[in-house]
C-alpha positions as CSV (number, residue, x, y, z in Angstrom):
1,X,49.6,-25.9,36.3
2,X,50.5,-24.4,39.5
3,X,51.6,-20.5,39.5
4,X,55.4,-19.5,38.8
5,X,56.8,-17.8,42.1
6,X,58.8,-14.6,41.2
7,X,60.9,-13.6,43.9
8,X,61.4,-9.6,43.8
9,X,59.3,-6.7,42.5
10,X,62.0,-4.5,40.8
11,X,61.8,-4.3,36.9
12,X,63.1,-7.9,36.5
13,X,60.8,-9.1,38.3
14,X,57.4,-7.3,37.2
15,X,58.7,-8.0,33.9
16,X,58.9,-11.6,33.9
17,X,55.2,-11.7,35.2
18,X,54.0,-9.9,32.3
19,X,56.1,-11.6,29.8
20,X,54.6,-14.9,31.6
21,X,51.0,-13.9,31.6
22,X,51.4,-12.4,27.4
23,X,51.7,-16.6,27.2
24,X,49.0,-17.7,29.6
25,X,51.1,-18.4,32.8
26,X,50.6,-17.6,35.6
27,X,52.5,-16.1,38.1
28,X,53.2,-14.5,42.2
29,X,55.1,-12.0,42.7
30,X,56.9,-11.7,46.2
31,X,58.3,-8.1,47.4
32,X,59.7,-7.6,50.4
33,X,59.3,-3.8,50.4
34,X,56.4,-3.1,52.1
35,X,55.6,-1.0,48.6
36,X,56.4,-1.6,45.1
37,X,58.3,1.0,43.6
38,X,61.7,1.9,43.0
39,X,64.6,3.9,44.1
40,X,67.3,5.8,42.1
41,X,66.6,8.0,39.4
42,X,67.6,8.1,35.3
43,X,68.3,4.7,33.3
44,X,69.7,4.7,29.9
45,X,67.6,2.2,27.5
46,X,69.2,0.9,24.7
47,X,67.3,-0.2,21.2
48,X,67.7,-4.1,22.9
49,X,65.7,-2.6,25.7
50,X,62.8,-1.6,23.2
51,X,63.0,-4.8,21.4
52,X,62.1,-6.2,24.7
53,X,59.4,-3.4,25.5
54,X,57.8,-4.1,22.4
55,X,57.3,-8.4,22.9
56,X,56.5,-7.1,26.5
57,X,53.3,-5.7,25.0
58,X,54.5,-2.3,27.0
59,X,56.2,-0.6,23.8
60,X,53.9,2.0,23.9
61,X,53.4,3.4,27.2
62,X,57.7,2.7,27.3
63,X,57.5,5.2,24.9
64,X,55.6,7.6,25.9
65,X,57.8,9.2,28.9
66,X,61.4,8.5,27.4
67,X,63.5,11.1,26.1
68,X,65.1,10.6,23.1
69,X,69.0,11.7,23.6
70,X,70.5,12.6,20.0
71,X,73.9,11.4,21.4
72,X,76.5,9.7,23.3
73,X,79.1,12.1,24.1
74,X,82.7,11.4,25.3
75,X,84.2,14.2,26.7
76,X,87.9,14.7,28.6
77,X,87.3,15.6,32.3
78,X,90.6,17.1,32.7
79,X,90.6,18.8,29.6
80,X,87.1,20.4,28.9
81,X,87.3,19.2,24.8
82,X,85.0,16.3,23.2
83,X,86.9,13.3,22.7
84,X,83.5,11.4,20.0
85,X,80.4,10.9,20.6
86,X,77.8,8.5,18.7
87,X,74.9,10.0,16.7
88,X,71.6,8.5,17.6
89,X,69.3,10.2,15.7
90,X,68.0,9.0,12.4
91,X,71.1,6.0,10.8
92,X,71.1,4.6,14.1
93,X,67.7,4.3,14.6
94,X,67.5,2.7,11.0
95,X,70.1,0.2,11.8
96,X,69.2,-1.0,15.3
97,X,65.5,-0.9,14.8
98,X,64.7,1.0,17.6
99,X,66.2,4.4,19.4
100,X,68.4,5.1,22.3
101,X,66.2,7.0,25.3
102,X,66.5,7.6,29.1
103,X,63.8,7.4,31.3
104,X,63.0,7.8,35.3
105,X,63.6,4.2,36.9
106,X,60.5,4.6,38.8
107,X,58.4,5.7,35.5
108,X,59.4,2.5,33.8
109,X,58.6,0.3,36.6
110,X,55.4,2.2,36.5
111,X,54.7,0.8,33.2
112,X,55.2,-2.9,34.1
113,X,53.3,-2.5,37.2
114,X,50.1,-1.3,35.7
115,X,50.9,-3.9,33.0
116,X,50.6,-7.0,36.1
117,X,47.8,-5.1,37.5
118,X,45.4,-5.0,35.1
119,X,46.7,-8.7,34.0
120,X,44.5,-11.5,35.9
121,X,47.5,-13.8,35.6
122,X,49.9,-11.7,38.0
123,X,49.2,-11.5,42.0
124,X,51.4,-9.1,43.6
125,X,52.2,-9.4,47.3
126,X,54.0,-7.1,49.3
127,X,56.3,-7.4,53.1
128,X,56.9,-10.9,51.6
129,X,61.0,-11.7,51.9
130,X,62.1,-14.5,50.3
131,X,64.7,-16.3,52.6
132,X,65.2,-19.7,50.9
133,X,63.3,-22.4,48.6
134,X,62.7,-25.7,49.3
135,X,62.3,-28.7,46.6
136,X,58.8,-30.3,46.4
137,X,57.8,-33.6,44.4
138,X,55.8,-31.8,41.9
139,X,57.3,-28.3,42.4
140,X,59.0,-25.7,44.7
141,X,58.2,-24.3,47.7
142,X,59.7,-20.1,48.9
143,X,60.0,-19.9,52.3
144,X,59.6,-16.1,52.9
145,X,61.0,-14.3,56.1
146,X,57.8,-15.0,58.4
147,X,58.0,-18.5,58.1
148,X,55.1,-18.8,55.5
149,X,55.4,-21.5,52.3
150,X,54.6,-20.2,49.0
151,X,54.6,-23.3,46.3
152,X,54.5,-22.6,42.5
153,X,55.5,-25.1,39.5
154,X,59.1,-23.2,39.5
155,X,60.7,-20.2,41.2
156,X,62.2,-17.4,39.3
157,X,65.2,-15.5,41.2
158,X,65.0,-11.8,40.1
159,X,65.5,-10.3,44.3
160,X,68.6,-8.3,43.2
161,X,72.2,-8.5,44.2
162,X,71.6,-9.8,47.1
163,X,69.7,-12.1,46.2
164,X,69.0,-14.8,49.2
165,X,67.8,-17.4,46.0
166,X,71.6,-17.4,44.8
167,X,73.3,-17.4,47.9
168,X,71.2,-20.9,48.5
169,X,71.9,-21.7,45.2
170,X,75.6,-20.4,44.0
171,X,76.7,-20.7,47.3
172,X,79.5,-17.7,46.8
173,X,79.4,-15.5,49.2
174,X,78.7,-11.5,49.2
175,X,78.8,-9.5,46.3
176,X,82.7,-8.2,45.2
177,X,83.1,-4.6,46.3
178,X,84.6,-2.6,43.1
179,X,85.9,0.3,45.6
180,X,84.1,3.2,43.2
181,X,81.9,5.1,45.2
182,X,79.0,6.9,42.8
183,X,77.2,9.8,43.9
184,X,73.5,10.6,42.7
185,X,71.5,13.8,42.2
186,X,68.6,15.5,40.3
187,X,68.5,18.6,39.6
188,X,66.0,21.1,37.8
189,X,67.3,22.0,33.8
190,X,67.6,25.7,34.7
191,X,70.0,24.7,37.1
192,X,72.0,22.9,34.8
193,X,75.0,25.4,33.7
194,X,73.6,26.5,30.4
195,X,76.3,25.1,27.7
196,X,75.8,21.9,29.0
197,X,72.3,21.2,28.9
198,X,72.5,19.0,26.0
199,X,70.1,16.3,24.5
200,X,72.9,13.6,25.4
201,X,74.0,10.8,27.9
202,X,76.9,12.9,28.5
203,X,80.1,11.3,30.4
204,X,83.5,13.2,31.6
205,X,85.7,10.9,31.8
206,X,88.9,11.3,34.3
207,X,92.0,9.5,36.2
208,X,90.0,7.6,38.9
209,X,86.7,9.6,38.5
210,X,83.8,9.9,35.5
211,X,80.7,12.3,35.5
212,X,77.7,11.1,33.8
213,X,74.5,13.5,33.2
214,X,71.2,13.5,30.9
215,X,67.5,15.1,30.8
216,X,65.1,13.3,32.2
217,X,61.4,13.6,33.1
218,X,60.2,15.4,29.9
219,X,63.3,17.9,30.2
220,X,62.5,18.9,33.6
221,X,65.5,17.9,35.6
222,X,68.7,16.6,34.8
223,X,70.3,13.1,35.9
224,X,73.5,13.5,37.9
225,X,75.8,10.6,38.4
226,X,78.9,11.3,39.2
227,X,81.8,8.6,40.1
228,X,85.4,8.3,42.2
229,X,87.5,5.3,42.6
230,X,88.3,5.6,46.1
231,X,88.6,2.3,46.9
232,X,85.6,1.8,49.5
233,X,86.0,-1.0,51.2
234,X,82.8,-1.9,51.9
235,X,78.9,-1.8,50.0
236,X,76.9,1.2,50.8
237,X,73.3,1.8,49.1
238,X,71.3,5.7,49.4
239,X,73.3,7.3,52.0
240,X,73.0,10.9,52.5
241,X,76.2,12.9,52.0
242,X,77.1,16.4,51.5
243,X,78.2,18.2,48.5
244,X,81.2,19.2,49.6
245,X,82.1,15.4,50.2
246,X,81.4,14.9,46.8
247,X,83.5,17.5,45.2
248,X,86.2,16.2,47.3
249,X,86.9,13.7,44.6
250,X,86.5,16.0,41.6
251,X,89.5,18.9,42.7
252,X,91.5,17.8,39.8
253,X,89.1,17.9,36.9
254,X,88.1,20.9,34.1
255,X,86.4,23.6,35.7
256,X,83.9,23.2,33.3
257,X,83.1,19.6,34.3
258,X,83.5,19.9,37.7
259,X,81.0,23.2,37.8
260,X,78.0,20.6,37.1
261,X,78.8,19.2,40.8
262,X,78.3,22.2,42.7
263,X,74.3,22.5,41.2
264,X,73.4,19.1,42.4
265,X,71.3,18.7,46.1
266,X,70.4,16.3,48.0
267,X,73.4,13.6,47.3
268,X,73.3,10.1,48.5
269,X,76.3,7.5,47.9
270,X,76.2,4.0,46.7
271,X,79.6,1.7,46.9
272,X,79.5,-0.4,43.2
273,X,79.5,-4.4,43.8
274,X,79.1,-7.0,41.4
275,X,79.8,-10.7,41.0
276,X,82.1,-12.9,38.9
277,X,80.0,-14.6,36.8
278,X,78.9,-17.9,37.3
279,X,77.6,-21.1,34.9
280,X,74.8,-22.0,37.3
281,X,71.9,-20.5,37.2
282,X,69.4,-23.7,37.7
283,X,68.7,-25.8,40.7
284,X,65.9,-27.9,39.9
285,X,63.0,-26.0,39.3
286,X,64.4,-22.8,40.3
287,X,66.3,-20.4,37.7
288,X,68.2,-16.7,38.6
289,X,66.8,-14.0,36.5
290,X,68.6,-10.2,36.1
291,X,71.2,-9.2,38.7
292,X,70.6,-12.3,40.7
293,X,72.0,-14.2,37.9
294,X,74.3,-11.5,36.2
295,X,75.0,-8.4,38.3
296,X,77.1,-5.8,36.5
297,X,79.0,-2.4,37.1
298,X,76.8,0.6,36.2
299,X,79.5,1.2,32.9
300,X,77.9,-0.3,30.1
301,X,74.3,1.2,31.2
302,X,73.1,-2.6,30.5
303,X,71.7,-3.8,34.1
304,X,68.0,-3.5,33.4
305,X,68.2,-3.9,29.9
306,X,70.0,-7.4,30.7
307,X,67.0,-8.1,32.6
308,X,64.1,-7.4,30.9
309,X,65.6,-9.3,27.9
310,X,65.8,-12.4,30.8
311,X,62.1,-12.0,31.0
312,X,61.4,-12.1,27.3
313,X,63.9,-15.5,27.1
314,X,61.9,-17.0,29.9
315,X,58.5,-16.1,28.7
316,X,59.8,-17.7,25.3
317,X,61.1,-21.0,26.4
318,X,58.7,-21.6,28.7
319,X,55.8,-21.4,26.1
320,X,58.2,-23.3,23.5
321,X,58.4,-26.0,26.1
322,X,54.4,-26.0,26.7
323,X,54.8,-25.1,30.5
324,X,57.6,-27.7,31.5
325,X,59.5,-25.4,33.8
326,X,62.7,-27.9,33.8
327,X,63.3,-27.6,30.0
328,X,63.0,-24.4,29.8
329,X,64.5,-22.6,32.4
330,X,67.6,-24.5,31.0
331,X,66.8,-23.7,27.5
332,X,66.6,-19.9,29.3
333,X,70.4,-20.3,30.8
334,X,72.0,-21.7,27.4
335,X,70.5,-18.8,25.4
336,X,71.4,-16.1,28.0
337,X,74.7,-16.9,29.8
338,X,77.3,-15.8,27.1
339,X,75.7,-12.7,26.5
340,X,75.0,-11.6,29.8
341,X,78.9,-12.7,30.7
342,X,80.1,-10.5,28.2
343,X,78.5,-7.6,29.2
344,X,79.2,-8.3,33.0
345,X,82.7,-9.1,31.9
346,X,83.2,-5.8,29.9
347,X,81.3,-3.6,32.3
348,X,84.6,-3.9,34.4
349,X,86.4,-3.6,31.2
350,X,85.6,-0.4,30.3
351,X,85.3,1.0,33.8
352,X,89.2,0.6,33.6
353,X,89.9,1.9,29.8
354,X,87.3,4.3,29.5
355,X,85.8,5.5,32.0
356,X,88.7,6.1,34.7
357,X,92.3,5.9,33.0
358,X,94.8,8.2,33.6
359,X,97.9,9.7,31.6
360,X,99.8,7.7,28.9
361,X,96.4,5.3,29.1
362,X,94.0,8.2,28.6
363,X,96.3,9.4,25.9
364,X,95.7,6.3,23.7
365,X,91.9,6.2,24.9
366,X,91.2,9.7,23.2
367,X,93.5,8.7,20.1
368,X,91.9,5.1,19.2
369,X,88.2,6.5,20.2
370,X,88.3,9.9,18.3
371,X,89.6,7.6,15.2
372,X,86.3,5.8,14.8
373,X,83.6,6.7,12.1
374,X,79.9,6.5,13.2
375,X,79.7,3.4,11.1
376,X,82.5,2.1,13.0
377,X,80.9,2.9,16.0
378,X,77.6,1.3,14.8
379,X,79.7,-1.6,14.1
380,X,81.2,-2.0,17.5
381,X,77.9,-2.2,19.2
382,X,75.8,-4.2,16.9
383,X,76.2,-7.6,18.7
384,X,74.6,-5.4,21.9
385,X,71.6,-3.2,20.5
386,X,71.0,-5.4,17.9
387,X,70.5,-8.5,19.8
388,X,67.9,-9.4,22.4
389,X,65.8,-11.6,24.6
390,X,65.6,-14.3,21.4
391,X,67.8,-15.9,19.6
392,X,67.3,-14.2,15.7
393,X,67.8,-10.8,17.3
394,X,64.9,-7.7,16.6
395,X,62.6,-9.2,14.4
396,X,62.0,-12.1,16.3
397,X,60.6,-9.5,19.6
398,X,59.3,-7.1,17.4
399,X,57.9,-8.4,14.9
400,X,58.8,-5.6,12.4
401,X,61.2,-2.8,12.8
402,X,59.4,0.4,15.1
403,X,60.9,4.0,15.0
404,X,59.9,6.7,17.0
């Protein structure tokens, strides 16, 4: 059997070449960085994103530079006061199999690099843009950037947003700008104002604008995300901006919330697209895989998670359907479109109600949130963190239930 082509080198698509090879495929992987590595700082990982570690084979070393948050905190941006927060120490951890952690983007896609480098199933190739695919008799053919043919049994779309696969393929234009504009920054913890440097994904929620902050990197710096709806009108990815541009959108929060902006350096903007989502996935022999297929607001903290669980799907039906590409990559797209929809789908969702309402609307936010138990809480994300990849949720990835 020919190779599977992977377009993109980003955690979707390292992923899928190490789910691939843990069921004898083979696979190329195509960057067109001239590198592989990643940009951007802190993810959160959900327990769905260990369930997927752990059928990965990559459980372990996943493990090994999280940090384990004790909570998700809630708090009122213009008021200074917790609104809830969810307890992720021990009873979640019993009930969803696995913890909640957050870890350095470019640590994790550490892991799955050295996991396709010491594979003998996974080439990696590097300056190689994909610009297209064409259909062969017994195959597919990428046609990358400098005119060169790669050919493969299938080719697996996981090059991003703007992925050049799914324009071909979906044929629906540029992603939809969501006119929030997020701000990033790292900072070191003893810069972080000192009643706020809690174990917790942290988020200050406020009329147009959110704040979002975390440790990361074994408790050496803090994550800083910080977001205003200013209704940008077009994308913009890692540009430099100043601090005081930053804090422009902030003037109207808590004091206390708005402090944790004036310790971050070195700030660069990104404009928040996504995409509706869309019922095709599959063109013959070629299959969208992770924000190619399903790209999401930054809300539900789900974009990588959504991926790697793609990968472990894929991996699955493709060994299920003894290497027939065809059946599985639409055996992949039934098992994955309704959940990925609904998280793309309430991403936006709770951007609006959560995150970013104002008045009257934030009024009955704090009321109907601050009224839930942690069991209800549990409840409310079970079909999330206690699914996965597979249909038959954790103990079809892991095999048995891990804790940390």
């Amino acid at each position: 059997m020919k190779p599977i082509v992977i377009a993109g080198g980003g955690i979707g698509g390292l992923a899928t070449a190490v789910g691939l090879a843990r069921k004898g495929f083979r696979s190329i992987v195509l960057e067109k960085a001239a590198r592989l590595g990643e940009i951007g700082a802190g993810i959160q990982l959900g327990p769905n994103a260990f369930h997927a570690f752990d059928y990965l084979g990559v459980g372990d070393a996943a493990r090994k530079m999280a940090v384990y948050i004790d909570a998700l905190r809630l708090m009122d941006a213009l008021s200074g006061e917790e609104i809830t927060h969810i307890d992720l120490t021990e009873r979640f951890r019993q009930r969803f199999g696995n913890p909640y952690a957050v870890v350095h983007r470019g640590d994790l896609h550490g892991v799955f690099l050295k996991a396709c480098r010491d594979s003998d199933l996974v080439e990696l190739r590097t300056s190689s843009a994909v610009e297209g695919y064409e259909h062969r008799p017994d195959g597919v053919a990428a046609r990358l950037a400098d005119g060169t043919i790669v050919e493969g049994a299938g080719l697996v779309a996981a090059d991003g947003l703007w992925s050049a696969i799914r324009g071909q393929l979906v044929r629906d234009g540029t992603p939809v700008v969501s006119g929030h504009t997020t701000y990033r920054s790292v900072i070191p913890v003893e810069q972080m104002p000192e009643d706020l440097r809690w174990n917790a994904a942290t988020l200050w929620a406020g009329p147009k604008c959110h704040i979002v902050h975390y440790p990361l990197s074994g408790w050496k710096v803090f994550n800083l995300v910080v977001t205003y709806h200013n209704d940008a009108p077009e994308p913009v990815a890692g540009q430099p901006v100043s601090r005081e541009a930053v804090e422009r959108g902030f003037e109207h929060v808590h004091p206390r919330a708005r402090q944790i902006i004036e310790h971050g350096r070195d700030w660069k903007l990104w404009v928040l697209c996504d995409r509706a989502p869309t019922d095709r996935w599959v063109d013959g022999r070629v299959v969208l895989l992770g924000d190619a297929a399903h790209p999401m607001l930054q809300y539900f903290a789900q974009g990588a998670c959504m991926a790697m669980e793609d990968a472990v799907c894929l991996a699955d039906a493709l060994y299920e359907a003894s290497g027939d590409f065809e059946t599985a990559i639409a055996r992949y797209q039934a098992a994955r479109i309704d959940r990925t929809t609904k998280v793309q789908l309430q991403s936006r969702l709770i951007g609006e109600h959560i995150y970013h309402p104002a008045g009257a609307h934030a009024h009955l936010r704090n009321t109907v949130m601050a009224a839930k138990s942690q069991d209800e809480w549990y409840d409310a994300v079970q079909w999330l963190y206690g699914g996965s990849g597979l249909v038959g949720g954790v103990q079809s990835v892991t095999g048995q239930r891990r804790r940390v």
